[in-house]
C-alpha positions, 0 to 999 in steps of 0.5 A, a space after each residue: 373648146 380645144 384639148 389641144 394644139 401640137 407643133 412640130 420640131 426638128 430639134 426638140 432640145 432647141 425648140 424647148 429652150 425658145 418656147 420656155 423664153 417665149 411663153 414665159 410672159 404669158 404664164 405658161 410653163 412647161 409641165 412635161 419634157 421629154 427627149 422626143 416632145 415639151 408640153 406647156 400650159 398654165 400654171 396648175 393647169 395642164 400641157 394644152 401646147 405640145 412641142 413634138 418630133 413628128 410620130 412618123 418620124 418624118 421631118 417636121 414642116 409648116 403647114 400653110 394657113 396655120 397659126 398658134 394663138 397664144 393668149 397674153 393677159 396684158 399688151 405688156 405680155 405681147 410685147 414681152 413674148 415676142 421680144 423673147 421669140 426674136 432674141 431666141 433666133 425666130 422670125 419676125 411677121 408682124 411687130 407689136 401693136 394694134 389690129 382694129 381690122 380685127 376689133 378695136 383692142 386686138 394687140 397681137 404680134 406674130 412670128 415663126 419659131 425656130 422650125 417656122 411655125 407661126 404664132 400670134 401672141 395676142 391680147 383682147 383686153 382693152 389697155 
């Protein structure tokens, strides 16, 4: 459904050393890097999460209501992504585990980056 997801920086260089370590776990590499952007995707896929300096060449903010959802294959995965984000200097909004409010096997974890961006990494599979 999505071609797509962009997230802002003010300091690509930093953003692209956290986001290397944190989809790591995921499968997820970077496929194209470039002074002003990373983009990152699956292996033998294409970039679909792109890390960029705002075009308009304006600060880059958080938008209020927005999270990145980032797909984890295990619950092994979530725990390894979001233990990567937080030695990687982000902010924590909710630790590993179970959110049955959402479905019974909802096994997510959820931080803000470097720039404040939100992200959930999540796993939908059942243990």
């Amino acid at each position: 459904m999505f071609s797509h997801v962009t997230v802002g920086s003010n300091d690509i260089a930093r953003a692209k050393a956290f986001y290397d370590e944190l989809v790591k776990p995921l499968g997820l590499v970077c496929h194209m890097s470039f002074p002003n952007g990373a983009g990152y995707g699956l292996a033998g896929g294409r970039p679909q999460l792109w890390i960029v300096s705002p075009i308009d060449e304006k600060p880059a903010s958080v938008g209020n209501g927005i999270t990145i959802g980032l797909d984890a294959p295990n619950r092994a995965a979530v725990d390894a992504a979001y233990k990567a984000g937080m030695s990687g200097g982000a902010k924590d909004e909710g630790a590993p585990g179970l959110r049955t409010h959402y479905h019974p096997n909802y096994y997510g974890a959820y931080l803000r980056d470097l720039d404040g961006n939100k992200i959930c990494v999540v796993c939908h599979r059942p243990a």
